[in-house]
C-alpha positions in Angstrom: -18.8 -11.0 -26.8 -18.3 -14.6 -27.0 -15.4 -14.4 -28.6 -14.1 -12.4 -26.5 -15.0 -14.2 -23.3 -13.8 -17.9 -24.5 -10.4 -16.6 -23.6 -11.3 -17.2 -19.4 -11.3 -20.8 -19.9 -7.5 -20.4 -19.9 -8.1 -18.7 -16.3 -9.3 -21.8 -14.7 -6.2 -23.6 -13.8 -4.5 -20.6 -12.5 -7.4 -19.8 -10.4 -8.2 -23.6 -9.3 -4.0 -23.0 -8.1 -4.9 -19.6 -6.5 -7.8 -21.5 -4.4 -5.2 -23.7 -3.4 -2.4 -21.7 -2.6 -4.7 -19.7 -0.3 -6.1 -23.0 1.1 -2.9 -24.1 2.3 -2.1 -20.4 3.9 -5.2 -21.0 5.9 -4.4 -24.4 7.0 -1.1 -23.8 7.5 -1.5 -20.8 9.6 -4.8 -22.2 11.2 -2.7 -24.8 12.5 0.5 -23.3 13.7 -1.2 -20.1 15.2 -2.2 -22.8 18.3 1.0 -24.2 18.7 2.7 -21.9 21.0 6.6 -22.0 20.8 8.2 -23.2 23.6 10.4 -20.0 24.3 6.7 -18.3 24.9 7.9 -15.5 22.3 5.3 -13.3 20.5 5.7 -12.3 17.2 6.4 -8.5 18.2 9.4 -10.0 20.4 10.5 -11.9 17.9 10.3 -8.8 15.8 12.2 -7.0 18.4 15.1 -9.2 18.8 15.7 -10.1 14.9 15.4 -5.8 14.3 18.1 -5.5 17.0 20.0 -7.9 16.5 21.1 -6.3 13.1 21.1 -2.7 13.8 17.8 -2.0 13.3 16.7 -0.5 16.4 14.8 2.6 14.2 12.5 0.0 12.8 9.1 0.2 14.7 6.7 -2.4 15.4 3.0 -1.3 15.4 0.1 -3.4 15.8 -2.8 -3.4 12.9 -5.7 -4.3 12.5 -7.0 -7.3 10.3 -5.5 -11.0 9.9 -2.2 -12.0 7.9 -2.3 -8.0 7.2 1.5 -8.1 8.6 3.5 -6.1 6.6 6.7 -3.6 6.4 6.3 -0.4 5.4 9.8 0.9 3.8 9.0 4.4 3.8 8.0 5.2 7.3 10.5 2.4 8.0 7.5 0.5 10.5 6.5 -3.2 10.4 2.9 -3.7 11.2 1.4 -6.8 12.7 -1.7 -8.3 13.2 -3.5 -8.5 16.8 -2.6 -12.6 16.8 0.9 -12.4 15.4 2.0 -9.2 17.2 0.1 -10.6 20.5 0.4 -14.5 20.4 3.8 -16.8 21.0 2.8 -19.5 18.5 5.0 -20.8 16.1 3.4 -19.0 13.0 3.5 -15.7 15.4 6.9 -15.6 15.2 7.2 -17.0 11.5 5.9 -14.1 10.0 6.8 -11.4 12.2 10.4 -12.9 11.3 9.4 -13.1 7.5 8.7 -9.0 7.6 11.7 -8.8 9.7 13.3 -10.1 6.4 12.1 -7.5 4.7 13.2 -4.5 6.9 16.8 -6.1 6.5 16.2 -6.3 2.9 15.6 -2.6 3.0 18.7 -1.7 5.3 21.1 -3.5 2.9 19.3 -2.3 -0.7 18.8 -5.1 -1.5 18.0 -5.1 -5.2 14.7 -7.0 -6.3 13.0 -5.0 -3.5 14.5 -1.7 -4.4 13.0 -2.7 -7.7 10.0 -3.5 -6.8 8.9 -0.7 -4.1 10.2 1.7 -7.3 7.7 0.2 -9.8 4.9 -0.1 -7.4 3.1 3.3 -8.6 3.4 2.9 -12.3 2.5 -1.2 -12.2 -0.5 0.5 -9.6 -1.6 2.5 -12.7 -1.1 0.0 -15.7 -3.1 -2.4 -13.8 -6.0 -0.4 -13.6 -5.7 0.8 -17.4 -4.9 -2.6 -19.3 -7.9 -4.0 -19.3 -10.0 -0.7 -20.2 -7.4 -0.1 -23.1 -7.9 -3.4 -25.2 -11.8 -3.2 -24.6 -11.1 0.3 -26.0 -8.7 -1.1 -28.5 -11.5 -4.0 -29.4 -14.1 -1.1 -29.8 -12.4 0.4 -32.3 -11.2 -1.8 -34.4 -13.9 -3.2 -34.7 -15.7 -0.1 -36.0 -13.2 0.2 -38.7 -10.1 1.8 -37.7 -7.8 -0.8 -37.4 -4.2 0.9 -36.9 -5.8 3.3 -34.3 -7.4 0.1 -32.6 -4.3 -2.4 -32.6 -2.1 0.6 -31.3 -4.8 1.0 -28.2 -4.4 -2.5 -27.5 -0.7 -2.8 -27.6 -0.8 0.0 -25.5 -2.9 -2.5 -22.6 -0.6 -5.3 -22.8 2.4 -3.3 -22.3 0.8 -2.2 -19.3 -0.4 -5.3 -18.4 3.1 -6.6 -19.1 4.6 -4.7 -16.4 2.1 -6.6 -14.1 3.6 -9.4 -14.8 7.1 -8.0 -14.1 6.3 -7.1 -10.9 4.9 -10.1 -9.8 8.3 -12.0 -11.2 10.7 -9.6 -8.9 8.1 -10.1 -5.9 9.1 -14.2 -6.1 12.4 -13.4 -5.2 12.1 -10.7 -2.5 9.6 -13.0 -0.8 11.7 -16.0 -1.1 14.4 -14.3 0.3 12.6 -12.7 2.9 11.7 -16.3 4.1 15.2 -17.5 3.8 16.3 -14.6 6.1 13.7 -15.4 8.4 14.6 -18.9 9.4 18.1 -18.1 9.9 17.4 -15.4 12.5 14.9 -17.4 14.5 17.1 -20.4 13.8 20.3 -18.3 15.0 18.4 -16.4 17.8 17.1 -19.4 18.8 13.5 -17.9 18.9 12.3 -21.5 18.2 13.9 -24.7 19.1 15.2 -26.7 16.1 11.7 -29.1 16.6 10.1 -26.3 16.0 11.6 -25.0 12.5 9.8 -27.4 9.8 6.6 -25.7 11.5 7.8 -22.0 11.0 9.2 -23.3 7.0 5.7 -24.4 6.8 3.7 -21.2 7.7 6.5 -19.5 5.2 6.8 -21.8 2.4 2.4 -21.9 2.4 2.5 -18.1 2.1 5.2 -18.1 -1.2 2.6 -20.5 -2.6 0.2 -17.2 -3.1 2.7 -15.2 -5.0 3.7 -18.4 -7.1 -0.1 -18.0 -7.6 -0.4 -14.5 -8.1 2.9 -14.6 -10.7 0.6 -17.8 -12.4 -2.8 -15.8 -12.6 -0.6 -12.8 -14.6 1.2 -14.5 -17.1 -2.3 -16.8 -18.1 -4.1 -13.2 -17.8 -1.3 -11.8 -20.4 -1.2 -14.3 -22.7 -5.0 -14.1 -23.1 -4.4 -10.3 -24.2 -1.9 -11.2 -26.7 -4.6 -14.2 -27.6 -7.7 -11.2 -28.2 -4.6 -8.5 -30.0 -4.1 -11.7 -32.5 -7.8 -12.5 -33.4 -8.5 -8.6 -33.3 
């Protein structure tokens, strides 16, 4: 069991990154969430105008519960906010109403790497669950004796758990892009004055740091699979 466990010590800079990516999210946010813009816009408005603006007036804007739950739903074509962002004019209000705004345009002009990725959701949904099962299975057996049945089971879990890591390498670049979009409409709506735009690339460029994170914590996770299929 040991030996199989010694491979986590491979987790711990990936995860002393995750602790820090979310850190900054929460400081970040903490701190731009009581700065109120100066145009007195809330993040549903800003939602509003950015929708509009390019024709996407069918786009709704609900509120939901939680915090930093915003998200855009593509196939009921609604973007959900939290109480504080949907409610409050602060400069991270608007930030990441206008990030999912990205998103909803994303949608309206097919944009590729998030066509990609809402199409491999359910089957990266399913590996996820199954990788880590599979090589314990894999393990198992091999180690009872039945080697080719055993290696094949555990191929079998990092091929799923490679298309993890796939989908956390197309989410860099929707997100990115998302954010991209995002300053340009409040920047060319003029939802925030231009002394107020390093604070909104600050709320946006703390939240990429997580799925910089999340892309990290795959790949170490992965190549501690293929690190267990060698020594099995």
């Amino acid at each position: 069991m040991w030996y199989f466990d010694s491979t986590i010590i491979l987790l711990i800079p990936a995860m002393i990154f995750a602790v820090y990516a979310q850190s900054r999210v929460r400081s970040a946010y903490g701190k731009y969430a009581d700065i109120g813009n100066q145009r007195g816009i809330t993040g549903a408005q800003a939602a509003r105008m950015i929708l509009d603006n390019n024709g996407l007036r069918d786009v709704k804007i609900e509120m939901v519960n939680g915090t930093l739950s915003d998200h855009y739903d593509p196939r009921k074509r609604i973007m959900r906010l939290s109480p504080r962002v949907y409610n409050e004019p602060s400069i991270a209000s608007v930030s990441i109403a206008a990030h999912e705004s990205g998103h909803a345009i994303q949608h309206a002009e097919f944009y590729l790497p998030l066509k990609l990725r809402n199409t491999i959701v359910p089957v990266v949904n399913f590996a996820s669950m199954l990788s880590w099962p599979l090589m314990i299975i894999g393990i198992v057996i091999a180690n009872g004796g039945n080697y080719v049945r055993g290696n094949f089971i555990m191929d079998l879990g990092i091929l799923f758990f490679a298309s993890v890591v796939l989908f956390h390498a197309i989410t860099l670049p929707v997100e990115f892009n998302a954010s991209s979009r995002a300053i340009k409409q409040i920047e060319a709506l003029g939802i925030v004055y231009q002394e107020e735009t390093s604070g909104a690339r600050k709320v946006l460029s703390a939240a990429a740091m997580t799925y910089v994170a999340a892309l990290a914590t795959a790949v170490v996770n992965l190549l501690r699979l293929l690190m267990i299929r060698e020594r099995n």
